[in-house]
C-alpha positions as CSV (number, residue, x, y, z in Angstrom):
1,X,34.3,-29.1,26.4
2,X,34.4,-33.5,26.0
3,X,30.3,-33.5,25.2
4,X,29.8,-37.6,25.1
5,X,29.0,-37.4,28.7
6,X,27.7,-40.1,30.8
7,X,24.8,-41.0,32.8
8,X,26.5,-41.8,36.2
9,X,27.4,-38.7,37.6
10,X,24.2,-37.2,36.3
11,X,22.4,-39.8,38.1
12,X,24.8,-39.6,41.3
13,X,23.7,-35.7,40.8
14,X,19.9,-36.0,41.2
15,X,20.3,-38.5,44.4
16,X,22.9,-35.8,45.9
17,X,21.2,-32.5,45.2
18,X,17.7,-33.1,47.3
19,X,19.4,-32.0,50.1
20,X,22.8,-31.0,52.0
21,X,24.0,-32.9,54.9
22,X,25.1,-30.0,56.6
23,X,27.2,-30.9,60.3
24,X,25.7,-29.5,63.6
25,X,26.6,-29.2,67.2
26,X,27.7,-32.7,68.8
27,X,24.6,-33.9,71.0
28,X,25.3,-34.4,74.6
29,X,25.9,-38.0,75.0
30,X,27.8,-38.7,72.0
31,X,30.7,-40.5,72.2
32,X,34.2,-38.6,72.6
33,X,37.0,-38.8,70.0
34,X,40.2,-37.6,69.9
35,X,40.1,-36.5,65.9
36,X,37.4,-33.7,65.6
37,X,34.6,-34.2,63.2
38,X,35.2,-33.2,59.8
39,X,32.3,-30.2,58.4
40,X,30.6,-31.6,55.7
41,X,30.5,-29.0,52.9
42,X,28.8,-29.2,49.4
43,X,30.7,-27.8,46.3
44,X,28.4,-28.2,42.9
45,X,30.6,-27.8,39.5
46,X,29.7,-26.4,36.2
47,X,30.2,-29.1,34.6
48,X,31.3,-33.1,34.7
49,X,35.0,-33.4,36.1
50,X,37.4,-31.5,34.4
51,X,40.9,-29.6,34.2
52,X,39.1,-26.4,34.7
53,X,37.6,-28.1,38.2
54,X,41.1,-29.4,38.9
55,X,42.0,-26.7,41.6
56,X,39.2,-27.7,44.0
57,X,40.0,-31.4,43.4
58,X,43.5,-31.0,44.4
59,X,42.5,-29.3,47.3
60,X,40.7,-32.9,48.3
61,X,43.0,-35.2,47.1
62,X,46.2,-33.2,48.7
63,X,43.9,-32.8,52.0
64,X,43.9,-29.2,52.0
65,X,40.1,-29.2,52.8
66,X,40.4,-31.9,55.4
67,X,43.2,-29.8,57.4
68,X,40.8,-27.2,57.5
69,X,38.4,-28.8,59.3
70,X,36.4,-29.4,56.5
71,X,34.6,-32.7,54.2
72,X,33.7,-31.0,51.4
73,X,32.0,-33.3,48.2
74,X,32.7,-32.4,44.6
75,X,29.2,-32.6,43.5
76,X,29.2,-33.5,39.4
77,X,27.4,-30.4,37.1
78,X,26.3,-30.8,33.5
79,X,24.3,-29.1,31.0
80,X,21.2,-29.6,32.6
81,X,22.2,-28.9,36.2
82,X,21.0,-25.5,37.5
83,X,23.7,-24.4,39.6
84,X,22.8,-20.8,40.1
85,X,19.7,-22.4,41.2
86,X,21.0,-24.9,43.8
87,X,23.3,-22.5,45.3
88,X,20.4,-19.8,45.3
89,X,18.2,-22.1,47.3
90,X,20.7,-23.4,49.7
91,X,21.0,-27.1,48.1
92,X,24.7,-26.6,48.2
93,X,26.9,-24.4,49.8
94,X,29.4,-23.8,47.0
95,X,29.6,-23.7,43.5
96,X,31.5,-23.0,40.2
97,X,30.5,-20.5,38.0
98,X,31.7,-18.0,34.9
99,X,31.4,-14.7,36.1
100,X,28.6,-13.7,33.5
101,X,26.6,-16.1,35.3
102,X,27.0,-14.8,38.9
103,X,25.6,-11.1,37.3
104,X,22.7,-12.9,35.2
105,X,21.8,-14.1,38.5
106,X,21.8,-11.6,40.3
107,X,19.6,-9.7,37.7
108,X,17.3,-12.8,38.5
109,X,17.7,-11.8,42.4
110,X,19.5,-15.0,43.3
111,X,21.7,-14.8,45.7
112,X,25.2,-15.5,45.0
113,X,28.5,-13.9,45.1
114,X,32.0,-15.0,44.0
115,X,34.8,-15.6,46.4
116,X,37.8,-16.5,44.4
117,X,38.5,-16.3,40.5
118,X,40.3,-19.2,39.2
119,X,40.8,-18.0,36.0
120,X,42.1,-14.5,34.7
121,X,41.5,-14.9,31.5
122,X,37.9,-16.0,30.0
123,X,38.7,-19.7,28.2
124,X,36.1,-18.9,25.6
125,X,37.4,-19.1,22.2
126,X,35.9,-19.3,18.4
127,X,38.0,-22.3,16.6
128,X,38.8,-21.9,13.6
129,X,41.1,-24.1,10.5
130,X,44.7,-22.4,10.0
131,X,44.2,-22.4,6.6
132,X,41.3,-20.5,6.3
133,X,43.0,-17.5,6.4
134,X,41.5,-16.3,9.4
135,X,43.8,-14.7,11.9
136,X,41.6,-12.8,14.0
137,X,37.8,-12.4,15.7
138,X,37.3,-9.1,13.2
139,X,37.8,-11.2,10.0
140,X,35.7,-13.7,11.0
141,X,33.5,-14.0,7.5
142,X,33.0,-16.6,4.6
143,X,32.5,-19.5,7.0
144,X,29.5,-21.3,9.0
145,X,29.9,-20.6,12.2
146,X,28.4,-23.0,15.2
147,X,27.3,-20.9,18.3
148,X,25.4,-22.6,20.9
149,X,21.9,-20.6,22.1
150,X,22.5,-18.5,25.1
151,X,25.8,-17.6,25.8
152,X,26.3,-14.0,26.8
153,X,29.4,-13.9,24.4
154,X,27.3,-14.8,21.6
155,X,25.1,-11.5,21.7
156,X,28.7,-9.3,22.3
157,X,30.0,-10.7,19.5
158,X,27.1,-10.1,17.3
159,X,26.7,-6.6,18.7
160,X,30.9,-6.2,18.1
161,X,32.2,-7.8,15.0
162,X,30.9,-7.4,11.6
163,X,30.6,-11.4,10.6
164,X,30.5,-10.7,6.9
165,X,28.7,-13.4,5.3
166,X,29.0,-16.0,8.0
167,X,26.1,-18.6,8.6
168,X,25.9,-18.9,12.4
169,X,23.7,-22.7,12.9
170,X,23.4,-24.1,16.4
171,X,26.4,-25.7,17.5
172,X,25.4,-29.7,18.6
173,X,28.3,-30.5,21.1
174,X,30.2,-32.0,18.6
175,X,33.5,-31.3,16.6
176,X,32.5,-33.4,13.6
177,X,31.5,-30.7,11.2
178,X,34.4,-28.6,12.1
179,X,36.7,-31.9,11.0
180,X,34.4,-32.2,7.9
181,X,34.9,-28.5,6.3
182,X,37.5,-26.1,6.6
183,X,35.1,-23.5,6.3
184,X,33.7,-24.4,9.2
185,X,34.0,-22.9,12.7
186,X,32.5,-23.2,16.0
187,X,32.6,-21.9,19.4
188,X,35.3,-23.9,21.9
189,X,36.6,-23.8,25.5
190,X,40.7,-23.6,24.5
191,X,41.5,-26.3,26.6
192,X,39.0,-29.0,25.5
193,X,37.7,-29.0,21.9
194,X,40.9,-27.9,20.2
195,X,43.3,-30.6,22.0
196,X,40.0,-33.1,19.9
197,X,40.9,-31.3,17.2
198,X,44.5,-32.1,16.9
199,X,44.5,-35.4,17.6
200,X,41.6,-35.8,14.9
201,X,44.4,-34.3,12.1
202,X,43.3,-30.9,12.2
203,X,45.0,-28.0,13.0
204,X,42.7,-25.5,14.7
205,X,43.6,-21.6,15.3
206,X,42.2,-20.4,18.9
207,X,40.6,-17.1,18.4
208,X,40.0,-15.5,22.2
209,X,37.2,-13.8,22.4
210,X,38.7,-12.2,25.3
211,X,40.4,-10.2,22.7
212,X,37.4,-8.0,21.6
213,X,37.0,-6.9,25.3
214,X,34.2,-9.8,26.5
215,X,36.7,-11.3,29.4
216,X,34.8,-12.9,31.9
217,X,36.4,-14.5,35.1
218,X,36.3,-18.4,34.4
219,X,36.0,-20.9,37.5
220,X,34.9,-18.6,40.2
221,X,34.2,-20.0,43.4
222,X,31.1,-18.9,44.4
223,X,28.8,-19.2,47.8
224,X,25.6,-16.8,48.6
225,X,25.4,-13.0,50.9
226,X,24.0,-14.9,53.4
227,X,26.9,-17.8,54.1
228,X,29.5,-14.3,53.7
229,X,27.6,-12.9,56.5
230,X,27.0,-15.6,58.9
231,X,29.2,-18.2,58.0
232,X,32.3,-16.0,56.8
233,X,35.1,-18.3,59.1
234,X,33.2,-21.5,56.8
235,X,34.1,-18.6,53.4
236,X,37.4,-17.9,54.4
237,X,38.5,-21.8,55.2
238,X,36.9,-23.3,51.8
239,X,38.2,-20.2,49.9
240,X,41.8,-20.6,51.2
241,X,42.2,-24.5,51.1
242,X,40.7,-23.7,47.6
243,X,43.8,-21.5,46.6
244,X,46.3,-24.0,47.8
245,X,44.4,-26.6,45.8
246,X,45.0,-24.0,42.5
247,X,48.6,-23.8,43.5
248,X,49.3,-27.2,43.6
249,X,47.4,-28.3,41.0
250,X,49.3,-25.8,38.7
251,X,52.6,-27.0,39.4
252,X,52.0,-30.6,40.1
253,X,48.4,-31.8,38.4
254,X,49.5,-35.6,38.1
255,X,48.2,-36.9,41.3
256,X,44.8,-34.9,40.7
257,X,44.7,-35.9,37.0
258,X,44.2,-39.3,38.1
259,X,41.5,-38.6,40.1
260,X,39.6,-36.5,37.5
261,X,40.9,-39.4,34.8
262,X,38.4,-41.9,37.2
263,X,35.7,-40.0,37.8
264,X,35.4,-38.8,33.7
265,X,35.6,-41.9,31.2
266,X,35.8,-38.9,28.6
267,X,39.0,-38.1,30.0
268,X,42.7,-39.2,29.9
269,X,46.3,-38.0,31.1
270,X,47.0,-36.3,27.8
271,X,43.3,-34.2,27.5
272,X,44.1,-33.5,31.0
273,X,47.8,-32.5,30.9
274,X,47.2,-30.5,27.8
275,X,44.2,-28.4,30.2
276,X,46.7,-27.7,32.7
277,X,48.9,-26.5,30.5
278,X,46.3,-23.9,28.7
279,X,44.8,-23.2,32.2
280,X,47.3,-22.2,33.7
281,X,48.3,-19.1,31.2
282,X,44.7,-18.2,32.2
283,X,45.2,-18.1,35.6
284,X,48.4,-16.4,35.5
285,X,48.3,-14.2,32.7
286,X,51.3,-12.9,31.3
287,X,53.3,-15.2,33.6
288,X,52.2,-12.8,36.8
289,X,53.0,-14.4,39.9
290,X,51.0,-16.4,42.1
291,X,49.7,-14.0,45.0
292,X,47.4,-12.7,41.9
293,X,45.8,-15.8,42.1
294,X,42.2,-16.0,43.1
295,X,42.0,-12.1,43.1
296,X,39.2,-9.8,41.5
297,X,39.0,-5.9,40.5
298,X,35.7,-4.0,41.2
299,X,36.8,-2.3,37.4
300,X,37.0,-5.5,35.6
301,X,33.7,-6.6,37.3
302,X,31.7,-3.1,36.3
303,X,32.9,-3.5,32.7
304,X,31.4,-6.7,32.6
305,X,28.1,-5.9,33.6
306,X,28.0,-2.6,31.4
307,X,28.3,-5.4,28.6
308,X,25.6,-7.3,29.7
309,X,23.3,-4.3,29.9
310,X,24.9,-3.2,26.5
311,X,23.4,-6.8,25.0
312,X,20.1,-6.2,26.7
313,X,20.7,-9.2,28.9
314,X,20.5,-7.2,32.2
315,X,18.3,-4.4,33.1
316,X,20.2,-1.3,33.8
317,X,20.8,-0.9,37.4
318,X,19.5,-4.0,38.6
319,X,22.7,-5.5,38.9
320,X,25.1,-3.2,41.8
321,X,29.0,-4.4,41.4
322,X,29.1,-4.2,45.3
323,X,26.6,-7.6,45.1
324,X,28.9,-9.4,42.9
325,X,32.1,-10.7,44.5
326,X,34.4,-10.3,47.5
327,X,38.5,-10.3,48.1
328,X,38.0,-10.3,51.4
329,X,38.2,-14.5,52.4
330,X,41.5,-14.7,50.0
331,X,44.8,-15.2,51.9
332,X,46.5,-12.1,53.3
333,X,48.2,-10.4,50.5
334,X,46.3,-11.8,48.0
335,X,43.6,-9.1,47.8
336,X,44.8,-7.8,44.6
337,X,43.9,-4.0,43.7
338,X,40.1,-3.7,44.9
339,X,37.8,-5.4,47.9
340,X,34.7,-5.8,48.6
């Protein structure tokens, strides 16, 4: 992702996330109104404004939240914002997350659950220069190889793929040592660092890691058991209005891309257009039609947290697939194969 971030949103964060201006019953006395009060809902993001958010933004700017009944704010993430956290402790009623996170937190006993997976396909990729030879994940060897500390796909690949003499050092957030040596390669969402690549005079080769089997869902919307449970009408609204949001945005982003273009000085139409245009072969993979959007398989899910038991990341059996997401809030016919 665009990693020269800046301070206002973080600063807008930590005056937004002491609390959540949740809407209540009107008082008796209050003045009528024709136009019924909008729900104020809380949505925290993953990270600072960005194509991968551009689903849920559409869904605001094209007022797909507002004919719901709802207000919902786009509350900014960013690398140190705890979002399992927030949502855990009821500081927000929504958020983004990669569906590694949603099982590492429910190891941790947190309560969350996804709702709706924007992305199919994991984004995650390792970037590498064309003319290193280097075609695939299981030849990665005879480079330097820039891995940031803590992501789960870092321990799969180390547990999966033979790295013949490759020097991993702690990726900074920056492409400039990838630019400087072309035996040099780092990890990279495909829809951010490689379009900095390429305009930079490189030409970078996207390795998926999705490839080797570690395919996380990307973008899920996620809320907690307890909003599912007593709050499920609140679920099935924001999870809906956020579908229409993914739909629209696929097919026409421009209206939202200016949006996201204000709120992210690190952005601009062509970073943004060039997003869309990777994200949405994630979200549609193969060029399978849109009722599979949003959708999640209970077999896709298990696998994924046998890996993270495999890497010794999560206890066996702390983690019950059951716990980890739900079809059930997407529009009718958009279930998929499994439910809840």
């Amino acid at each position: 992702m665009m990693h020269v971030r800046f301070l206002v949103l973080t600063i807008a964060w930590l005056f937004l996330s002491g609390c959540v201006n949740r809407s209540g019953p009107v008082q008796e006395g209050a003045p009528a109104s024709d136009t019924p009060a909008l729900r104020k809902v809380t949505l925290q993001l993953n990270w600072f404004p960005e194509a991968e958010h551009g689903g849920f933004y559409a869904a605001t700017v094209h007022g797909f939240f507002a004919e719901a009944g709802l207000d919902v704010e786009l509350l900014s993430g960013g690398p140190n914002v705890p979002v399992v956290q927030l949502l855990d402790s009821g500081k927000v009623d929504f958020a983004v997350l990669n569906a590694d996170r949603v099982i590492l937190g429910r190891s941790a006993q947190a309560d969350v659950m996804a709702v709706m997976a924007t992305m199919q396909d994991s984004p995650r990729c390792i970037m590498v220069h064309r003319q290193s030879g280097i075609s695939d994940l299981r030849d990665l060897k005879n480079v330097t190889l820039a891995l940031g500390n803590g992501p789960t796909f870092v321990e799969y690949m180390t547990l999966h793929l033979p790295l013949e003499n490759v020097e991993t050092v702690t990726y900074a957030g920056s492409i400039a040592p990838f630019l400087a040596n072309e035996r040099f390669a780092q990890q990279a969402y495909v829809f951010s660092e490689p379009y900095l690549a390429r305009q930079q005079g490189a030409d970078p080769l996207n390795l998926m890691v999705s490839e080797i089997g570690f395919n996380p869902y990307a973008s899920l919307l996620t809320t907690t058991h307890q909003t599912c449970n007593q709050d499920s009408e609140l679920v099935a609204k924001v999870v809906r209005a956020s579908v229409r949001g993914w739909k629209q945005y696929l097919s026409d982003p421009q209206k939202t891309n200016e949006l996201i273009d204000q709120l992210n000085p690190d952005m601009n139409p062509q970073a943004l257009a060039y997003g869309v245009q990777q994200i949405s072969r994630l979200c549609r993979p193969g060029g399978k039609p849109s009722p599979r959007l949003g959708s999640m398989t209970r077999e896709r899910w298990q696998t994924l947290i046998d890996q993270l038991v495999e890497t010794k990341l999560v206890a066996p059996g702390s983690v019950a697939v059951e716990e980890t997401f739900s079809n059930d809030f997407l529009p009718s016919g958009q279930a998929g194969e499994a439910g809840n």
